[in-house]
DSSP file (Angstrom, degrees, kcal/mol; ACC not computed):
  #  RESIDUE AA STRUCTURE BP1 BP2  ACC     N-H-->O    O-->H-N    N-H-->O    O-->H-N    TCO  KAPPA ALPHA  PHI   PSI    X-CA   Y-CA   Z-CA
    1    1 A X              0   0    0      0, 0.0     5,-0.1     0, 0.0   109,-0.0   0.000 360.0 360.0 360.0 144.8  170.8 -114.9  -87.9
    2    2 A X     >  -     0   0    0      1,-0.1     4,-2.0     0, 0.0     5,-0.2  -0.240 360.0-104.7 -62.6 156.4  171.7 -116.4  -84.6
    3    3 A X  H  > S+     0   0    0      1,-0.2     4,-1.7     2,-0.2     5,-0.3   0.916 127.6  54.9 -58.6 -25.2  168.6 -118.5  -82.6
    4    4 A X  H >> S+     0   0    0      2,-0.2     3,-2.9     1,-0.2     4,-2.7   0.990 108.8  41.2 -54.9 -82.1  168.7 -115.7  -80.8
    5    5 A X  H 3> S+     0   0    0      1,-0.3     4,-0.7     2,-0.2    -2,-0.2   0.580 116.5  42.0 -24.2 -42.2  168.2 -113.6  -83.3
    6    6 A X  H 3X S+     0   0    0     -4,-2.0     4,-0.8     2,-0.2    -1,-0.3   0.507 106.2  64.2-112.3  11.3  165.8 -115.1  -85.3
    7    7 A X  H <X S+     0   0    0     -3,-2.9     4,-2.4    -4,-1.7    -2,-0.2   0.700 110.0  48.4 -79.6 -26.6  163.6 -116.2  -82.0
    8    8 A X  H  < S+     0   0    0     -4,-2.7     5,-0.3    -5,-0.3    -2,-0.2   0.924 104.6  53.6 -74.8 -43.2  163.3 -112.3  -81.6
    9    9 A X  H >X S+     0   0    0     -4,-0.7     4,-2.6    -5,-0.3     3,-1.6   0.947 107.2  54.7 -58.9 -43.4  162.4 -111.7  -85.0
   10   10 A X  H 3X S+     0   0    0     -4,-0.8     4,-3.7     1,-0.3     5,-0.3   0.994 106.1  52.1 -52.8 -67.8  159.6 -114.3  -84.4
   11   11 A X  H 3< S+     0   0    0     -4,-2.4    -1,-0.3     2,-0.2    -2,-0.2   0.150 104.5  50.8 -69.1  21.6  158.5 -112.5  -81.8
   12   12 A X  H <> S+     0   0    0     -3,-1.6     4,-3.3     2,-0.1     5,-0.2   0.183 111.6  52.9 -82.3 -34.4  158.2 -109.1  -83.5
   13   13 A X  H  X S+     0   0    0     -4,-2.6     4,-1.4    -5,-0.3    -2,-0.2   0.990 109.9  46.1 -65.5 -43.3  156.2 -110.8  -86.3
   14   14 A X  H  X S+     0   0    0     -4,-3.7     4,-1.0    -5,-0.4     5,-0.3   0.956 112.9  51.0 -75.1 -61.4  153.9 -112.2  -83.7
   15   15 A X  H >4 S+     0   0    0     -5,-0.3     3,-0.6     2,-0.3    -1,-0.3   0.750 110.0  48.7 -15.7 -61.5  153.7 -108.8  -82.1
   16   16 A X  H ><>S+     0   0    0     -4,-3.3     3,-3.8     1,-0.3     5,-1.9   0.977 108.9  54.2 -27.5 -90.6  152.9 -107.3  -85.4
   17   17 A X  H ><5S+     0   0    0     -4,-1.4     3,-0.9     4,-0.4    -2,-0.3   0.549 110.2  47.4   4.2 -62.5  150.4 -110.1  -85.7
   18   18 A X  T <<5S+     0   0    0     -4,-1.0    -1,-0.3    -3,-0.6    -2,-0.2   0.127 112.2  48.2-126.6  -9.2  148.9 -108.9  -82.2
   19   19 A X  T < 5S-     0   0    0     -3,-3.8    -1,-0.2    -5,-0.3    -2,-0.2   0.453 117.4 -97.4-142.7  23.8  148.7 -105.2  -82.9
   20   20 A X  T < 5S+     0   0    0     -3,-0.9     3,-0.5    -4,-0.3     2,-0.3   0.603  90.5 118.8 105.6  12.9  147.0 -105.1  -86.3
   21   21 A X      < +     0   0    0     -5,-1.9    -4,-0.4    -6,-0.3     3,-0.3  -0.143  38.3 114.9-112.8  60.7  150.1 -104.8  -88.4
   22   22 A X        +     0   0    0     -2,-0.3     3,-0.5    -6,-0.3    -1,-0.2   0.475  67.1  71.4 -84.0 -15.1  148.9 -108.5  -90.2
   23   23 A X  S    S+     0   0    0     -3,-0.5    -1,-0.1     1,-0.2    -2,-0.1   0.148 102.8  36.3-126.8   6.6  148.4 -106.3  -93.6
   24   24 A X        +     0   0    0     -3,-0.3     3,-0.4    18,-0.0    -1,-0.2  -0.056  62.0 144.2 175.8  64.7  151.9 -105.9  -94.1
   25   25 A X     >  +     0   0    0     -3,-0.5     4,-3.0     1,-0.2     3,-0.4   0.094  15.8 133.2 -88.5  24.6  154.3 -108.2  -93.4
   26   26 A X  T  4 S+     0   0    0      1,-0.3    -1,-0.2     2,-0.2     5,-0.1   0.746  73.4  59.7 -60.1  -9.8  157.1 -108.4  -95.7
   27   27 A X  T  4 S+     0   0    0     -3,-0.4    -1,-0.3     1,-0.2     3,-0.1   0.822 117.7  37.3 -88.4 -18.3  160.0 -108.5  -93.2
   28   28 A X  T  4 S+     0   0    0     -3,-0.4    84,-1.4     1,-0.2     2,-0.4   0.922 112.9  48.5 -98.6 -21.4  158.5 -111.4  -92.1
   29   29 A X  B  < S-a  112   0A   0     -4,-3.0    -1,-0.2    82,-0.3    84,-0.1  -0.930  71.5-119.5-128.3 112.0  157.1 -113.3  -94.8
   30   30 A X        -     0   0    0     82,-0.9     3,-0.1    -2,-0.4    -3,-0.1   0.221  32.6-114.1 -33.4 146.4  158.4 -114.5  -98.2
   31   31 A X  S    S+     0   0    0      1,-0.2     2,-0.1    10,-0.1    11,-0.1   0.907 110.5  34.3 -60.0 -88.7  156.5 -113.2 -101.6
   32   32 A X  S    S+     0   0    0      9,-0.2     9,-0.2    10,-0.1    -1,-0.2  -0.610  75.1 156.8-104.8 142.7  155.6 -117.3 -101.7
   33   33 A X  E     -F   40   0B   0      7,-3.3     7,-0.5    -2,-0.1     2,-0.5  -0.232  33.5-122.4-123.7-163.4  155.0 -119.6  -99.1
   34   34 A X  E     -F   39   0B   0      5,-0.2    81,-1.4    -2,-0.1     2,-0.3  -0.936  15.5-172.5-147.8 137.4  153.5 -122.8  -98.2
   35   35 A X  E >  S-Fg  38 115B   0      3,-3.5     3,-0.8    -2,-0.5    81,-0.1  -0.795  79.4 -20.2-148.7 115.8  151.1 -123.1  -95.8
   36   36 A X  T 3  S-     0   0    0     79,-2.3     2,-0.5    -2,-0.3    80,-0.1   0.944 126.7 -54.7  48.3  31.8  150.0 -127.0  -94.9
   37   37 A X  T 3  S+     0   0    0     78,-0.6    -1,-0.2     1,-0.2     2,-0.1   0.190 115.8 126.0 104.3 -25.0  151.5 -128.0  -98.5
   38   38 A X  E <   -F   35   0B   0     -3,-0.8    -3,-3.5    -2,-0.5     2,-0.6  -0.445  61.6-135.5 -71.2 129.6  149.0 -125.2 -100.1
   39   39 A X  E     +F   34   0B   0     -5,-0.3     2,-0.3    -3,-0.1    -5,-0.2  -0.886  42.8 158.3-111.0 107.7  151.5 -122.5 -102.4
   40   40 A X  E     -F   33   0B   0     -2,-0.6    -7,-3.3    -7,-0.5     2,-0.2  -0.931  32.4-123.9-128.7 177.2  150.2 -119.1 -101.4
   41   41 A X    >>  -     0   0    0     -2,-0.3     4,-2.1    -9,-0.2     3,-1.7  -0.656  36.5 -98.5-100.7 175.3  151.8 -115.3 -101.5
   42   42 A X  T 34 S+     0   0    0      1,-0.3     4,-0.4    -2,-0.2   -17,-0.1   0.780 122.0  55.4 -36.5 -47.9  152.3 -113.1  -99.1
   43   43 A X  T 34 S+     0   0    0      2,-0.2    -1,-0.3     1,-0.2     4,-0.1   0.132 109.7  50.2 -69.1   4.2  149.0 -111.1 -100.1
   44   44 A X  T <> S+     0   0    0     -3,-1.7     4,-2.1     3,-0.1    -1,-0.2   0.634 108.7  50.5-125.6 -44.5  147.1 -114.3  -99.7
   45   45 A X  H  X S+     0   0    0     -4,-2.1     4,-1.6     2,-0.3    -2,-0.2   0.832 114.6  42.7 -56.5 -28.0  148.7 -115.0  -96.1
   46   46 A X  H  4 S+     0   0    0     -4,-0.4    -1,-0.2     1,-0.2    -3,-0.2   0.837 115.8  53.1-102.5 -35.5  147.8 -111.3  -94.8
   47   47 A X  H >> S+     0   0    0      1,-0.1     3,-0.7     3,-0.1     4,-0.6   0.782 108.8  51.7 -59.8 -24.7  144.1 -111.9  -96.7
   48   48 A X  H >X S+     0   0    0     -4,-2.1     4,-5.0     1,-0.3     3,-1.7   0.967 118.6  31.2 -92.8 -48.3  144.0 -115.1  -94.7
   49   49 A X  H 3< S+     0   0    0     -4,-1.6    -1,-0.3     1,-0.3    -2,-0.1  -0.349 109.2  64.5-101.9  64.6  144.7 -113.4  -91.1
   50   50 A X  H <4 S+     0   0    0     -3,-0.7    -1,-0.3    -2,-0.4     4,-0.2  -0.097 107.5  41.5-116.9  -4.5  143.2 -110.6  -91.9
   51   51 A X  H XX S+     0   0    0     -3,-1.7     3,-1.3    -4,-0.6     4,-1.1   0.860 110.2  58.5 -92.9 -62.7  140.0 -112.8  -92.1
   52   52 A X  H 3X S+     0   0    0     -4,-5.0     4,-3.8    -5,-0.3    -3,-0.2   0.914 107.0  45.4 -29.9 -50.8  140.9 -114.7  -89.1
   53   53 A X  H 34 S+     0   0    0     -5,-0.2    -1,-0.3     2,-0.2    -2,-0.2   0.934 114.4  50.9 -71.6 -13.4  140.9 -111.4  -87.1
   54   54 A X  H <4 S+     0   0    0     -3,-1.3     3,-0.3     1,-0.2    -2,-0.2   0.979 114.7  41.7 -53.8 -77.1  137.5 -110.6  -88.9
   55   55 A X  H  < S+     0   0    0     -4,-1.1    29,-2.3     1,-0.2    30,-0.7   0.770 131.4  28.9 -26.8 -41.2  136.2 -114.1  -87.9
   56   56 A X    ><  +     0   0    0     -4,-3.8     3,-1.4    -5,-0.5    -1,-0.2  -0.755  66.9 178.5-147.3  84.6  138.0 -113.5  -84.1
   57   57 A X  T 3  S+     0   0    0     -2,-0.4     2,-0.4    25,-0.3    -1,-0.2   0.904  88.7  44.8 -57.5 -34.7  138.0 -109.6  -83.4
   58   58 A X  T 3  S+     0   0    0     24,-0.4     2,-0.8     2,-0.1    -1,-0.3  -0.126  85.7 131.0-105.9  34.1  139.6 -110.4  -79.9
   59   59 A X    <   +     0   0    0     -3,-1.4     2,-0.5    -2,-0.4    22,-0.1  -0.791  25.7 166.1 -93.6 110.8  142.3 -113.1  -81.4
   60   60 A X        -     0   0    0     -2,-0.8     2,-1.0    20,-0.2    20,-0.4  -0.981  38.6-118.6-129.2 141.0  145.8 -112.5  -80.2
   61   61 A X        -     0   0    0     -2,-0.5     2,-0.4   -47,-0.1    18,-0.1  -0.405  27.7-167.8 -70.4  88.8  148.9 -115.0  -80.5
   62   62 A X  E     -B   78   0A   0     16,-1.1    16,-3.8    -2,-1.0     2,-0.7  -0.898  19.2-138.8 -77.9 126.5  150.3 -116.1  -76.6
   63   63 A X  E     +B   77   0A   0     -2,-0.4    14,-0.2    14,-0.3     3,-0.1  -0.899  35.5 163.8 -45.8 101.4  153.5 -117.7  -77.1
   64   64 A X  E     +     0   0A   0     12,-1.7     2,-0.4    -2,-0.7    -1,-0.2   0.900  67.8  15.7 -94.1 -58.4  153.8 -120.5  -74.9
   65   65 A X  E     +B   76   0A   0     11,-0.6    11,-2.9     2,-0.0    -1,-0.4  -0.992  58.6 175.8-125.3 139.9  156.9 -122.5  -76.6
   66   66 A X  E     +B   75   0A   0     -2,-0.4     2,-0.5     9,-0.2     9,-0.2  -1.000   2.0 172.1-156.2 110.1  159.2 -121.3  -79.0
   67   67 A X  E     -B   74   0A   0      7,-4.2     7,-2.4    -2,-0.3     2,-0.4  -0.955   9.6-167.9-139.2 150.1  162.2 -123.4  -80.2
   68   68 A X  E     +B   73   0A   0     -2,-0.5     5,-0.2     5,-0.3   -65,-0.1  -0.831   9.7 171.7-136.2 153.4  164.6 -122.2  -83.3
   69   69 A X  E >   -B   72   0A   0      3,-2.3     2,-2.1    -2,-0.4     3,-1.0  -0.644  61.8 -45.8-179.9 103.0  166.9 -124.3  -84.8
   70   70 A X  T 3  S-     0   0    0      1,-0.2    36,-0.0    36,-0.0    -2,-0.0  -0.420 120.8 -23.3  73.9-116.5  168.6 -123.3  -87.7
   71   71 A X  T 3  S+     0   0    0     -2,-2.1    36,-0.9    36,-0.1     2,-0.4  -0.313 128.7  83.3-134.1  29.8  166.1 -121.6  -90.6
   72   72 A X  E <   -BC  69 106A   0     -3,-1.0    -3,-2.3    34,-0.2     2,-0.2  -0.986  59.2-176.8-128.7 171.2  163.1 -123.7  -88.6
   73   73 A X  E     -BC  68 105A   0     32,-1.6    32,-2.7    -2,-0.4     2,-0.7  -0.952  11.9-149.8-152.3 141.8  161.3 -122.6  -85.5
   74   74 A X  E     +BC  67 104A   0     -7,-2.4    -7,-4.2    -2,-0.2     2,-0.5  -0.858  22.2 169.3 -97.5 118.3  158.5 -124.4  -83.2
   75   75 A X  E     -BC  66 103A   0     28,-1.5    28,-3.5    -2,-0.7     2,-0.6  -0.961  30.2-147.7-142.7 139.1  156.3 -122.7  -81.6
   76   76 A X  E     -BC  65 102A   0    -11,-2.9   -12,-1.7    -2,-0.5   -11,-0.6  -0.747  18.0-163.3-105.8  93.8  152.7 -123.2  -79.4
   77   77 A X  E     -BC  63 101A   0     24,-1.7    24,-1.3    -2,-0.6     2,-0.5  -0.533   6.9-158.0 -81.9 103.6  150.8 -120.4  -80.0
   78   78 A X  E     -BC  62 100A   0    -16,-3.8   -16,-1.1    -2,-0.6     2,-0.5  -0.784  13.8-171.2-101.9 131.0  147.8 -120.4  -76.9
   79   79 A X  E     - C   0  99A   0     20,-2.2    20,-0.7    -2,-0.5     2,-0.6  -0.921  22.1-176.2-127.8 141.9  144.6 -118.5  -77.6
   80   80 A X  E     + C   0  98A   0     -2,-0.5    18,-0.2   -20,-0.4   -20,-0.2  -0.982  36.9 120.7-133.8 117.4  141.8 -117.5  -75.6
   81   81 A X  E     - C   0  97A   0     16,-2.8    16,-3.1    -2,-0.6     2,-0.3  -0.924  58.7-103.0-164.1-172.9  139.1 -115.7  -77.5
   82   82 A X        -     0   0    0     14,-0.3   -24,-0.4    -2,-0.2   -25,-0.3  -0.892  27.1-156.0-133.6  95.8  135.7 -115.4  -78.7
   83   83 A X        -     0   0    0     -2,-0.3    11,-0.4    12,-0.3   -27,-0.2  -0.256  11.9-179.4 -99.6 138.5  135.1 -116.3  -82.3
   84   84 A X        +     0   0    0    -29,-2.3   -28,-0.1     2,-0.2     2,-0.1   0.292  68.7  57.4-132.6 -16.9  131.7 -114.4  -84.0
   85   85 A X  S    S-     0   0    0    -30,-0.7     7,-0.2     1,-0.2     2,-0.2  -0.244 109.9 -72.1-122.4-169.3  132.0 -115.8  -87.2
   86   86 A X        -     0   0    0      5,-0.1     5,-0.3    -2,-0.1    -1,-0.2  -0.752  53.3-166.3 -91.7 166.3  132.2 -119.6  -88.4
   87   87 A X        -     0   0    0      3,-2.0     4,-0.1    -2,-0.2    -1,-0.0  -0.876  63.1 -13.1-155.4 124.3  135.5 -120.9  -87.4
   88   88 A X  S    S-     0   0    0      1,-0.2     3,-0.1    -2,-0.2    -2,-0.0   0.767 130.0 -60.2  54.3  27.1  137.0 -124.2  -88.7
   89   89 A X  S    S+     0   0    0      1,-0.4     2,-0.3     0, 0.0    -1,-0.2   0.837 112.9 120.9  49.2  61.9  133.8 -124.6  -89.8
   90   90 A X        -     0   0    0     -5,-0.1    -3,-2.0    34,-0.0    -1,-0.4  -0.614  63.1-119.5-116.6 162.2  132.1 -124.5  -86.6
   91   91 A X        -     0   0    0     -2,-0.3     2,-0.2    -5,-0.3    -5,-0.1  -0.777  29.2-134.0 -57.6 133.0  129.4 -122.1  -85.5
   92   92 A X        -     0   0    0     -2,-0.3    -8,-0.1    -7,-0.2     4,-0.1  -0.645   7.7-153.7 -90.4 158.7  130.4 -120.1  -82.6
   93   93 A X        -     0   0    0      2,-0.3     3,-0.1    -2,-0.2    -1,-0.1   0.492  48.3 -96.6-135.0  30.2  128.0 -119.7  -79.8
   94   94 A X  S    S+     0   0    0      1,-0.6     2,-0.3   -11,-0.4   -10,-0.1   0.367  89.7 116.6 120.4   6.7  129.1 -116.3  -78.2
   95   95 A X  S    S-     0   0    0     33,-0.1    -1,-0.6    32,-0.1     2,-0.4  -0.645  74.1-107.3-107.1 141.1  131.3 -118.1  -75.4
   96   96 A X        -     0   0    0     -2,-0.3   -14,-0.3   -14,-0.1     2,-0.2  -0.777  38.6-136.5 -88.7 133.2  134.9 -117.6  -75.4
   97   97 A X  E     -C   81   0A   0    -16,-3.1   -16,-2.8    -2,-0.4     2,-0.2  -0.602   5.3-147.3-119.4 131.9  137.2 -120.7  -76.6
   98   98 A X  E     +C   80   0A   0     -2,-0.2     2,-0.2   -18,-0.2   -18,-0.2  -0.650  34.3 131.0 -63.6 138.0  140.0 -122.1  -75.4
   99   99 A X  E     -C   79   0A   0    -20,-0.7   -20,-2.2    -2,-0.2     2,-0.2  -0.920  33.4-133.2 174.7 170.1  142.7 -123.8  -77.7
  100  100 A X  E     -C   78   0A   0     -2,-0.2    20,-0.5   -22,-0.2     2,-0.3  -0.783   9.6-157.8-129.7 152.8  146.7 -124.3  -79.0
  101  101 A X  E     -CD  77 119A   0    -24,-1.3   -24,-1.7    -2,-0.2     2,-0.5  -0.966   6.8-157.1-124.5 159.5  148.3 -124.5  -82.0
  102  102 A X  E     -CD  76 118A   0     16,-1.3    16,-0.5    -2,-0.3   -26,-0.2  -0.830  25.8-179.7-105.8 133.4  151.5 -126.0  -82.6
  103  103 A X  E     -C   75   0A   0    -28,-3.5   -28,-1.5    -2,-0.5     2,-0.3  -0.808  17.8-150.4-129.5 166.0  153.1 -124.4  -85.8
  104  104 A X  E     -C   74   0A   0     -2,-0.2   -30,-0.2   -30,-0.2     2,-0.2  -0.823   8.4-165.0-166.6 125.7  156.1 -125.0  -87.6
  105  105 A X  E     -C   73   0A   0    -32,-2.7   -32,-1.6    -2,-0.3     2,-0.3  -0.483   7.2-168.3 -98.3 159.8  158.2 -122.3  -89.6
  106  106 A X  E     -CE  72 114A   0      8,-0.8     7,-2.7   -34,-0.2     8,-1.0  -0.880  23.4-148.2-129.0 115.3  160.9 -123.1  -92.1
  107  107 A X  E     - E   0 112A   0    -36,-0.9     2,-0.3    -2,-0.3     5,-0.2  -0.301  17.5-170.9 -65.3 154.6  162.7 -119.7  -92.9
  108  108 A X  E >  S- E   0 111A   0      3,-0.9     3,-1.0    -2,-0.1   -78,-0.2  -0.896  88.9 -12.4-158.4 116.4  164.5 -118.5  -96.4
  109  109 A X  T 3  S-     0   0    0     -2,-0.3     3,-0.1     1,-0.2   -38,-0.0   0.702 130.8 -61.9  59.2   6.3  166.5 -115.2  -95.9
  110  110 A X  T 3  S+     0   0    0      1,-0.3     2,-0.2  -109,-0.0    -1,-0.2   0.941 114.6 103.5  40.2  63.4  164.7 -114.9  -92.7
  111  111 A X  E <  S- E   0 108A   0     -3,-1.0    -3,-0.9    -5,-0.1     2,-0.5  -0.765  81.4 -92.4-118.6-177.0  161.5 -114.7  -93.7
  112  112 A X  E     +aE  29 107A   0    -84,-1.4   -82,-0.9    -2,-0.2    -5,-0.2  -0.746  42.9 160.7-103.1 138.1  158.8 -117.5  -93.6
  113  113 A X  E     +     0   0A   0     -7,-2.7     2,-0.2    -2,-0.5    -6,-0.2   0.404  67.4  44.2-142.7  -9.5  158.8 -119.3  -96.7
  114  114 A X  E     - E   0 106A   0     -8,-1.0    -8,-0.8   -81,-0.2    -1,-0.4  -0.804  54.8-173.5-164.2 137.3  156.8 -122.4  -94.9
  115  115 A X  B     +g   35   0B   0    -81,-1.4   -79,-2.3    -2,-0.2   -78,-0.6  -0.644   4.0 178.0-104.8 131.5  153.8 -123.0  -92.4
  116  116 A X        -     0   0    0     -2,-0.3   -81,-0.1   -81,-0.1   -11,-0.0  -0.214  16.4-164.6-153.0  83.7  152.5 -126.2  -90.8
  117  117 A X        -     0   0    0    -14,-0.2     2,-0.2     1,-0.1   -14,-0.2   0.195  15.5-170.8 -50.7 168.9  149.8 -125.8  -88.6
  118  118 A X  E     +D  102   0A   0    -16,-0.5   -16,-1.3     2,-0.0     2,-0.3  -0.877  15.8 159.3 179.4  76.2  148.5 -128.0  -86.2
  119  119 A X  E     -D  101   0A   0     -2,-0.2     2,-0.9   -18,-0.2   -18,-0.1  -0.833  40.7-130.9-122.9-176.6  144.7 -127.2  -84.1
  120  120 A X     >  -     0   0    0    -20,-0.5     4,-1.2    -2,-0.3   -20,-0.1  -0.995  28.4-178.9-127.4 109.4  142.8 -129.8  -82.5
  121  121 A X  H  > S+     0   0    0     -2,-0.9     4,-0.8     2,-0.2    -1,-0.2   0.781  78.9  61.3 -86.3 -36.4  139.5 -128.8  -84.1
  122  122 A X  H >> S+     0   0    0      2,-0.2     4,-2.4     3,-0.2     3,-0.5   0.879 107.2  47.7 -76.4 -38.4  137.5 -131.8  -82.1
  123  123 A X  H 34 S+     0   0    0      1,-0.2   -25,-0.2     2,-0.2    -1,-0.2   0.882 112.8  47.9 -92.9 -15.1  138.7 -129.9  -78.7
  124  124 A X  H 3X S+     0   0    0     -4,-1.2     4,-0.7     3,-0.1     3,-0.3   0.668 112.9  48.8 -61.2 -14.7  137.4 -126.5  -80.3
  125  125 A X  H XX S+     0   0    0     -4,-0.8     2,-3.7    -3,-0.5     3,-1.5   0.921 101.9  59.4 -95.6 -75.6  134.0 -128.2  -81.4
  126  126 A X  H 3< S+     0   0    0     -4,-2.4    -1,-0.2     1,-0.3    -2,-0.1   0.222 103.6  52.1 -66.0  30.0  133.5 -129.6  -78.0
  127  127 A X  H >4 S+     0   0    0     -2,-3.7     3,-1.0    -3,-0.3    -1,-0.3   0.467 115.8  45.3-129.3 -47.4  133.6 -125.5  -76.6
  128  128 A X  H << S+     0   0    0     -3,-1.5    -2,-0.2    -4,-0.7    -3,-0.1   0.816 108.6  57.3 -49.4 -47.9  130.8 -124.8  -79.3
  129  129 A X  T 3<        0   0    0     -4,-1.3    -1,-0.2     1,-0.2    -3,-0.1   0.616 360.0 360.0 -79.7 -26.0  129.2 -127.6  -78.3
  130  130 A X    <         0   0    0     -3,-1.0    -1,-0.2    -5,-0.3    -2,-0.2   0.700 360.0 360.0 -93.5 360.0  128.7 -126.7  -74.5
């Protein structure tokens, strides 16, 4: 794929992502991945944000920066939402939270075959906190 190409494909997954289709993501994501150095599958990745959106009914992925290069991509993914559930082990307290993460894909076949997240958990605790 071109950067082109595969920045658009990122941004159908995240779309997907954003409209419920988390449960079934094989054009975007390898049968096994890494995520933070962790070996999951696919099924474990779609179990894990399909708990996120449990955790954070109103959670959807703004793309703020997006850079491709090759079979990686960078992205800062900004969210503003209201978390009901614990989150990053936190308590929520019914107030809607600010926060980034910076992620970082490495593609195989153009799919995602490795994750490396990135949240500032201290500046999410200090929104819980107020």
């Amino acid at each position: 794929m071109t950067p082109a190409e595969t920045a658009q494909h990122y941004r159908n997954y995240i779309e997907a992502l954003n409209t419920g289709g988390y449960r079934d993501l094989k054009a975007f994501v390898a049968d096994e991945l890494t995520y933070n150095g962790r070996k999951l599958t696919r099924a474990d990745d779609e179990a894990m944000l399909a708990n996120d959106h449990d955790t954070i009914p109103d959670l959807y992925f703004h793309i703020d920066v997006l850079v491709v290069e090759g079979n990686d991509i960078a992205c800062k993914l900004d969210f503003n939402c209201t978390p009901v559930k614990e989150f990053l082990g936190l308590k929520p307290n019914g107030k809607k939270i600010s926060f980034s993460e910076h992620v970082f894909y490495r593609l195989r076949d153009g799919r995602i075959s490795e994750v490396r997240s990135l949240i500032d958990r201290d500046a999410v605790a200090r929104q819980f906190a107020e």
